[in-house]
C-alpha positions as CSV (number, residue, x, y, z in Angstrom):
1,X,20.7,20.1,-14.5
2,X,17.1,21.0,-14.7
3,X,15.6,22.5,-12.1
4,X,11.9,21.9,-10.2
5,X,10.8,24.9,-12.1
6,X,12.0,23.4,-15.5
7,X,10.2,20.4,-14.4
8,X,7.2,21.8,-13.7
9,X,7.5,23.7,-17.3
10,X,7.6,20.5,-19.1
11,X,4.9,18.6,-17.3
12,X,2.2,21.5,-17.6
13,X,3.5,21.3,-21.3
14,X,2.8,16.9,-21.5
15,X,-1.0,17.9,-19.9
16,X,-1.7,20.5,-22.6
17,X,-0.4,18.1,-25.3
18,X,-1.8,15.5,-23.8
19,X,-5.5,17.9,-23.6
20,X,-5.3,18.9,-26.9
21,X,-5.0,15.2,-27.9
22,X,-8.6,14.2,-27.1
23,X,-10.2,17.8,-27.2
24,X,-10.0,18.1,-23.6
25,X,-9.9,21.6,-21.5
26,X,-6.6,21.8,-20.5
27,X,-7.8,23.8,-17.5
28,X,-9.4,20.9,-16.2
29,X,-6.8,18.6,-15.6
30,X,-5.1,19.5,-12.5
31,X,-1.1,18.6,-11.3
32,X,-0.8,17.5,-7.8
33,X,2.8,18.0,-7.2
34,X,3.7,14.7,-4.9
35,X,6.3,15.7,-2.5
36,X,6.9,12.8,-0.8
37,X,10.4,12.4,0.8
38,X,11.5,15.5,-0.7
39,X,12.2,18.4,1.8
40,X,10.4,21.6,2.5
41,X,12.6,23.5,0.3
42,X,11.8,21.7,-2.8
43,X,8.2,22.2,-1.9
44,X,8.8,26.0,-1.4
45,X,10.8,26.1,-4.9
46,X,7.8,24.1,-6.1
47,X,5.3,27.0,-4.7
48,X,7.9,29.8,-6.3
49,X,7.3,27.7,-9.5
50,X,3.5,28.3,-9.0
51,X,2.5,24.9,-7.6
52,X,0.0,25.4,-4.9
53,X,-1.3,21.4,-4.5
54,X,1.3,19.0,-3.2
55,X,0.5,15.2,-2.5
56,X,2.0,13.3,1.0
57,X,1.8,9.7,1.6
58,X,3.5,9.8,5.1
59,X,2.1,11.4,8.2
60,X,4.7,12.3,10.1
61,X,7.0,13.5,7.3
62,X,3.5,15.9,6.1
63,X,3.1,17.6,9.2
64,X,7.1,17.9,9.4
65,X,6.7,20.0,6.3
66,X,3.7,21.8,6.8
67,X,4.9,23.3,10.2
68,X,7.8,24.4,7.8
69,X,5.9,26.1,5.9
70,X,3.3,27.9,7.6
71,X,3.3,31.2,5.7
72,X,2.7,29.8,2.2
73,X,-1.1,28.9,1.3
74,X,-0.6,25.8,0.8
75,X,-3.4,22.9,-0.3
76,X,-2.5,19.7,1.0
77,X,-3.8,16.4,-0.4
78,X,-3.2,12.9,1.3
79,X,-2.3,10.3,-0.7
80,X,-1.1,7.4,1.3
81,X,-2.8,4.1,3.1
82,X,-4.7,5.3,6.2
83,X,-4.4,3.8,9.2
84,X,-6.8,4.6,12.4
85,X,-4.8,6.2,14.3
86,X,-3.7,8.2,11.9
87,X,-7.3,10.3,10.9
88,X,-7.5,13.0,13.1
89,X,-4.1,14.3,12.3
90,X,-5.4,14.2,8.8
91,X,-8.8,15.6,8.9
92,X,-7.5,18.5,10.9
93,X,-4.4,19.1,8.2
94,X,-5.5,18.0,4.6
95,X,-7.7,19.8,2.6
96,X,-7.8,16.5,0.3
97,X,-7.7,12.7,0.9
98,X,-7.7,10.6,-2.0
99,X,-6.8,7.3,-0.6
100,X,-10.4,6.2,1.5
101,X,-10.9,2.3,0.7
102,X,-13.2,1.4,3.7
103,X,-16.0,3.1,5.0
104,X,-14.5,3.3,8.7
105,X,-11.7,5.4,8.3
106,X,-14.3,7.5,6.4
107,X,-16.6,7.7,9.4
108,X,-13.6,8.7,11.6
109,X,-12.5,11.7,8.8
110,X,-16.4,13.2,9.1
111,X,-16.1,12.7,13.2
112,X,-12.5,14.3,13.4
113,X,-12.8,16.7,10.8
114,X,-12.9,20.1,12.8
115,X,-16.2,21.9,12.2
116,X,-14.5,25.6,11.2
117,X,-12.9,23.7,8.5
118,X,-14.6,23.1,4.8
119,X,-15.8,19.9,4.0
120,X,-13.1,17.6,3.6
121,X,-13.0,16.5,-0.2
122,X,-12.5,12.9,-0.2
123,X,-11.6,10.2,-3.0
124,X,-12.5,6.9,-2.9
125,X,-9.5,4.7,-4.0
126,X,-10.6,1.2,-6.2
127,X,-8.0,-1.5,-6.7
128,X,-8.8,-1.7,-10.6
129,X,-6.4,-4.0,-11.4
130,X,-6.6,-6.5,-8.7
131,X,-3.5,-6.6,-6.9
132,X,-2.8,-7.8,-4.1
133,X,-0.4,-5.6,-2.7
134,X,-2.3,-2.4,-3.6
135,X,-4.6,-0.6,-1.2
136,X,-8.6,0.0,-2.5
137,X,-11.7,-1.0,-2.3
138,X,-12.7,-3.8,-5.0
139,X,-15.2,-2.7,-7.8
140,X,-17.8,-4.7,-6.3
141,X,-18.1,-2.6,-2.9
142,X,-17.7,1.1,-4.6
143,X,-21.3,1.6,-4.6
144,X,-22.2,0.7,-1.4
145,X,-19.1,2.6,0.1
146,X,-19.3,5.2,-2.6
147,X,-23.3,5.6,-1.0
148,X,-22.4,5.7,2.2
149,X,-19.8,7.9,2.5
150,X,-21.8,10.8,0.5
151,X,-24.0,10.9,3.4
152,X,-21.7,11.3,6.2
153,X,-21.2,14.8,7.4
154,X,-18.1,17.3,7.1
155,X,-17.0,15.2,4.1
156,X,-17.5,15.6,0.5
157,X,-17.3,13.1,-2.0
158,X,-15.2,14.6,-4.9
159,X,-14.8,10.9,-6.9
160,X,-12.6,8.1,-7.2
161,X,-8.8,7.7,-7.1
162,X,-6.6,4.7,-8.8
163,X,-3.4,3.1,-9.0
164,X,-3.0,0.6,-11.5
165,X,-1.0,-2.1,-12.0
166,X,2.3,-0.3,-13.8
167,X,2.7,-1.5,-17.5
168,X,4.3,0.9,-20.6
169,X,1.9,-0.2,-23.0
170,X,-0.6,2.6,-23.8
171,X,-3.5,-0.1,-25.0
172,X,-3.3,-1.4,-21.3
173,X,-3.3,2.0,-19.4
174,X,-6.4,2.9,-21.6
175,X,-8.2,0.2,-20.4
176,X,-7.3,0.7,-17.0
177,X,-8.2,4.3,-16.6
178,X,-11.1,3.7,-18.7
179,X,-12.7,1.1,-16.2
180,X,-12.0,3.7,-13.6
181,X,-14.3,6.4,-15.2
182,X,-17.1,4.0,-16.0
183,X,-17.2,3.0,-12.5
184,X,-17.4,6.7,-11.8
185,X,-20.1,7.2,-14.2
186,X,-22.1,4.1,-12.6
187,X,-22.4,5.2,-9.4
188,X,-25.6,7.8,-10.6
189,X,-24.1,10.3,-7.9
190,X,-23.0,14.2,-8.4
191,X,-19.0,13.6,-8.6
192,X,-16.6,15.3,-10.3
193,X,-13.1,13.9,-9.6
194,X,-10.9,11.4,-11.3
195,X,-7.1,11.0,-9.3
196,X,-5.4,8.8,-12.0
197,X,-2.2,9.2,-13.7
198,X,1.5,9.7,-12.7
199,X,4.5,10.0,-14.1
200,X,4.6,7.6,-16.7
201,X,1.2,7.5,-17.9
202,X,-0.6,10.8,-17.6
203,X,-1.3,11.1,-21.3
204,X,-3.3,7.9,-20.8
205,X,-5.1,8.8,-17.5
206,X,-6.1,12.3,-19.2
207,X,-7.2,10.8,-22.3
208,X,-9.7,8.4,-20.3
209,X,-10.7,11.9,-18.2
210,X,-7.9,12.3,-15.1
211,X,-8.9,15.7,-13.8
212,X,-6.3,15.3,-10.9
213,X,-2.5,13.6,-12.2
214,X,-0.5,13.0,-8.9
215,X,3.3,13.3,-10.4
216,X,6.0,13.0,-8.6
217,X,9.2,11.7,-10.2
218,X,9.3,13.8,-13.4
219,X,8.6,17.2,-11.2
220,X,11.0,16.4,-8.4
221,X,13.5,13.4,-9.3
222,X,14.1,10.1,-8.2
223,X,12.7,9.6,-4.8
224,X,15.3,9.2,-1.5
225,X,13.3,6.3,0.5
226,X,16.5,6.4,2.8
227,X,15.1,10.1,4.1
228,X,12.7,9.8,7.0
């Protein structure tokens, strides 16, 4: 049975291959180990493994976990659908949020985000393929959110962040991923983050210039949804 180490191991080893594909810096491309419903330990085991990033898409379950583990030096990166009421607890425990699709909860990080605390690096997510069901702004409003936020205080625009719709063939994922840079590239403004790719298609994301993959499954395992 392989362990989170031996996970880690084999990922690290898909990004090179998948670096050295298109020429790319593997140093560049950055794993954001998502630790959703898995317990502190595996997040400690993860750290031992040298992981220091770790993606959460629930509140309450993050903060569980951080107060766990309050003497690693931890970066935490939030992931998930935002909510209002949810901000403050997020701009005062996230280093990271990569999941801004409206340009209110945006106003309420740079408000809430406590002022002896860097910038908070923020990502704006697009809904590239259209679905319904997904969070993110459409591709039509990026600009004007992607303007406005850059302005507000205590945040800093890092880039955008996508989820598209799942398929296994690589021509489609391409094509995906590549829309999500040329919007990037459009928006004439100084970014430097692209939060695409998971699991199943970080070779594509890194090909089409993913400098953050967000992988969870093939570092971890299958996911427990019956865990709080």
């Amino acid at each position: 049975m392989s362990t989170i180490a031996d996970n880690i191991g084999q990922v690290s080893q898909r990004i090179r291959a998948a670096a050295d594909a298109v020429q790319r810096d593997a140093s560049s491309i950055h794993l954001l180990a998502v630790s959703k419903t898995k317990p502190a330990q595996a997040v400690r085991e993860a750290y031992a493994a040298g992981m220091h990033d770790f993606g959460e898409n629930y509140l309450q379950e993050a903060l569980g976990k951080q107060a766990e583990l309050t003497d690693l030096p931890l970066s935490w990166h939030f992931i998930g659908p935002i909510q209002s009421n949810k901000t403050r607890a997020i701009a005062e425990n996230f280093a990271w949020v990569h999941s801004v699709d409206r340009l209110k909860i945006a106003q309420r990080l740079s408000e809430q985000r406590p002022a002896d605390l860097p910038p908070l690096n923020i990502c704006i997510q697009v809904n590239v393929s259209g679905e319904a069901s997904k969070s993110g702004c459409t591709p039509a409003d990026l600009p004007a959110l992607a303007n406005a936020i850059s302005a507000l205080p205590r945040l800093k625009l890092r880039g955008l962040m996508a989820i598209p719709e799942p398929t296994e063939e690589r021509a489609a994922q391409d094509a995906a991923f590549a829309t999500v840079r040329e919007l990037q590239a459009s928006l004439n403004l100084p970014l430097d983050t692209l939060s695409m790719g998971m699991s199943h298609d970080l070779e594509s994301a890194i090909a089409q210039g993913a400098t953050w993959v967000r992988i969870g499954t093939a570092l971890f395992g299958a996911r427990d949804y019956g865990q709080p």
